[in-house]
Every structure is written in structure tokens, then in C-alpha cells.
C-alpha positions as CSV (number, residue, x, y, z in Angstrom):
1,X,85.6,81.5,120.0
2,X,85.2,79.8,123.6
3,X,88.1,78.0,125.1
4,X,86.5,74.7,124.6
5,X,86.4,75.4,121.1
6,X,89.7,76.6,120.8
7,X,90.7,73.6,123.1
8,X,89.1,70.7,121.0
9,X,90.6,72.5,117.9
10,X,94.0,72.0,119.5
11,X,93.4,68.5,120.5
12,X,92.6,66.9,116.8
13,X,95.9,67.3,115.9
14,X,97.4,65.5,118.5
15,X,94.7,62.7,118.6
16,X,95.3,62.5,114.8
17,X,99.4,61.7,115.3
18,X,98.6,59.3,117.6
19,X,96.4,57.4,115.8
20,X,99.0,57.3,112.9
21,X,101.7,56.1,115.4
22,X,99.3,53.6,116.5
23,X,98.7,52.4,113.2
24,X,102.3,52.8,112.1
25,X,103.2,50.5,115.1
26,X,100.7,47.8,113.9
27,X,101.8,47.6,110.7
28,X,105.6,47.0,111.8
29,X,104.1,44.2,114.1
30,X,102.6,42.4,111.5
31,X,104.1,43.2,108.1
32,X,107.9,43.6,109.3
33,X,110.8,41.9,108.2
34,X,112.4,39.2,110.9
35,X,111.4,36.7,112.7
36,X,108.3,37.7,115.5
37,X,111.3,38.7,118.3
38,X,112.9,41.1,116.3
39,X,108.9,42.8,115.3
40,X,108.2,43.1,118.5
41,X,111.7,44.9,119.6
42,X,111.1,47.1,116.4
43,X,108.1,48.1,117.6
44,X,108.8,48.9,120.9
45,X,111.6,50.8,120.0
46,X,109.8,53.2,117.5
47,X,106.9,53.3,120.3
48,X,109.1,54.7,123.0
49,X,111.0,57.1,120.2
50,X,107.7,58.4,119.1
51,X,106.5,58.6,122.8
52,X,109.7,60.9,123.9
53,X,108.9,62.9,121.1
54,X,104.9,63.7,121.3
55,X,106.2,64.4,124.9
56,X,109.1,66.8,123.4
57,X,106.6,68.4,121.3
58,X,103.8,68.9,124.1
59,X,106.5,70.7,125.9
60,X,107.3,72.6,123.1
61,X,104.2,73.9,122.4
62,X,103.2,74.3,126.6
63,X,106.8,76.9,126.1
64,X,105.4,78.1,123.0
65,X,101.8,79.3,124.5
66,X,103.8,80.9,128.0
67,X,102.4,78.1,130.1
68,X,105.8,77.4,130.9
69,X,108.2,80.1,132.0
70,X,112.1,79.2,131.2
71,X,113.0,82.8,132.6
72,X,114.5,80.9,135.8
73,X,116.4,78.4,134.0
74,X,119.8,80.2,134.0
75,X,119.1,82.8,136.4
76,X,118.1,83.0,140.4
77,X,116.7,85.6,141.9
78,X,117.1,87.8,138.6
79,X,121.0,87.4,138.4
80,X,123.0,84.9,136.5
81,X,123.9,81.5,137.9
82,X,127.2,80.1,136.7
83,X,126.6,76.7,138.3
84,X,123.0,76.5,136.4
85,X,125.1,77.1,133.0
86,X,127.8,74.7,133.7
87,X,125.1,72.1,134.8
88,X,122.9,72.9,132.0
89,X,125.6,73.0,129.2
90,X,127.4,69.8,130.9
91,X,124.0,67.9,130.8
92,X,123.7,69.1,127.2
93,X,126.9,68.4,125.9
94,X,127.0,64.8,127.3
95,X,123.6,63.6,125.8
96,X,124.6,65.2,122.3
97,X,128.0,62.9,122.7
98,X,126.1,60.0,123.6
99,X,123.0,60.5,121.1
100,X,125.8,60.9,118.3
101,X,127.6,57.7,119.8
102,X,124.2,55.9,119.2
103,X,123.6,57.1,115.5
104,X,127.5,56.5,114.7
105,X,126.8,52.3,115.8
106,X,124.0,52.1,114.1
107,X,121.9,51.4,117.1
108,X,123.9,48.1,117.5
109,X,123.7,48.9,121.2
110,X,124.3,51.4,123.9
111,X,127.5,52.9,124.5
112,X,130.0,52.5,127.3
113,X,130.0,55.4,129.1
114,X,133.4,56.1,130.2
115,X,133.8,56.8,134.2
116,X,135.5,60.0,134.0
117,X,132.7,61.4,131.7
118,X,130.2,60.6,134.9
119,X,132.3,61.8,136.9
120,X,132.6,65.2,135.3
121,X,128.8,65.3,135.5
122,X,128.5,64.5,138.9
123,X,131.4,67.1,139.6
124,X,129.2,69.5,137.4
125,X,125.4,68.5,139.7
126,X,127.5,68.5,143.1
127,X,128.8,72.3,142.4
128,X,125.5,73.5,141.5
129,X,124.1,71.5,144.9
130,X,126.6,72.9,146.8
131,X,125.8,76.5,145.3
132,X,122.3,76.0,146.4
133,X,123.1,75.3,149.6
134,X,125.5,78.2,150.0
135,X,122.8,80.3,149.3
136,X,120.1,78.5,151.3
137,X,122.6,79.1,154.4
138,X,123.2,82.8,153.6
139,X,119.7,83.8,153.9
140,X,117.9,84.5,156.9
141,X,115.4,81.7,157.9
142,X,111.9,83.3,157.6
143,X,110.3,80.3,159.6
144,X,113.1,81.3,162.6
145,X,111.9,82.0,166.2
146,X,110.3,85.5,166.6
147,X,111.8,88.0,168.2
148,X,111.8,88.0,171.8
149,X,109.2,90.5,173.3
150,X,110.3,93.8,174.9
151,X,110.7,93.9,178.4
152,X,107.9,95.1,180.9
153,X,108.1,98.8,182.1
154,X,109.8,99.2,185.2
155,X,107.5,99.4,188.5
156,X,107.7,102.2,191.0
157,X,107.2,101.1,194.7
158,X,106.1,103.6,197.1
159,X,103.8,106.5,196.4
160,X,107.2,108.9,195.5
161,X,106.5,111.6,198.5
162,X,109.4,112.7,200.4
């Protein structure tokens, strides 16, 4: 099978979700319950949900097929970075809080985020920053000046007889 084949056949799928989204939206718009305000909000919301998640899924699959390589995520230069993992599970932690905050008000609005939380996270992105740096400064700079050159050979004056 050719790869434009093989491409199209991948593509009817995701043409076909958006087209039920599309229609899904509609039919909130029009056949919703509240007044036209409270339609429109509705269906803005489930757009932008459904959006994150067709992009959540084309990443998926893009990891799925190899195009994207997550071997770097927790590693640098093929050894293990602490300050990646504390980012990473930090970052992860905090948006599961928050998501479950959400679900837990019924979407009645966004949680307060308490200060000490951010700052934790910023605490958590400034060590891995600070990290990078330490590396970046303990390498030596490729891009430096070149060496300087050797010096000329030495000249003899006078023809050497005695």
C-alpha cells in the first residue's frame, strides 16, 4: 500500500470525529436547555474540551507511530536527571490536584490556587533551570576562540661558519 493510501486511510477517522463534534456542538447551540448565554458558554466549553483532547490524542498516536521520541524526557545525555523527575512529577501532581478540584465543584468555577502551591512549582522549574545552567557552564564552549597558532621556527642569522 503507498503512503498516501495509508495516509488518507488514517485521516477518515479523524475527519469523521470532527465532524461529530461539529455536529454535537450544533445541536447544544440550538436544542440546549437555558437561556441563549448559557448555549453558547455550553458550547464553547465542550468545544475547547473536545479540542484539548483530539490534540491529546494526535499526540498520542504521533508517540504511538515513534514520530515522537520521549527517550529524553527524564534523562540527559543518557543519564538520569533528578531535576527533570521532580519538575515532571511536580507539574503532574499539581494539574491532577487541580483537575480533581474542578470535578469535586462541579465546574462551578476555577479553583483558588493557593500561593505556596505556586510557589512549590516555581521552586520545582527554577532547580531544574538552575541545573541546566550548571551543566551549560561545565562544558567546554565549542563555538570558543581557536587555539592560538604555533609559533614560527626560530631564524638563524649568519651563514654558521666559524
Amino acid at each position: 500500500m503507498s503512503e498516501n493510501r495509508k495516509d488518507a486511510k488514517l485521516i477518515i477517522p479523524q475527519v469523521i470525529m470532527v465532524v461529530v463534534f461539529l455536529v454535537a456542538a450544533f445541536l447544544i447551540a440550538i436544542y440546549g436547555p437555558g437561556t441563549a448565554k448559557e448555549r453558547l458558554t455550553m458550547t464553547i466549553g465542550y468545544a475547547l474540551l473536545v479540542l484539548i483532547f483530539l490534540f491529546g490524542m494526535v499526540i498520542l498516536v504521533e508517540i504511538i507511530r515513534g514520530n515522537i521520541d520521549l527517550s529524553t524526557l527524564l534523562s540527559e545525555d543518557g543519564k538520569a536527571s533528578m531535576s527533570r523527575f521532580q519538575l515532571l512529577v511536580f507539574t503532574f501532581v499539581i494539574a491532577l490536584s487541580l483537575f480533581l478540584m474542578v470535578v469535586a465543584q462541579n465546574g462551578a468555577k476555577f479553583p483558588e490556587i493557593p500561593a505556596n502551591v505556586l510557589t512549590l512549582l516555581g521552586i520545582s522549574a527554577s532547580t531544574y533551570a538552575v541545573s541546566k545552567g550548571i551543566q551549560a557552564g561545565s562544558k567546554p564552549d565549542p563555538s570558543g576562540p581557536p587555539p592560538p597558532p604555533p609559533p614560527p621556527p626560530p631564524k638563524i642569522i649568519g651563514g654558521g661558519g666559524i
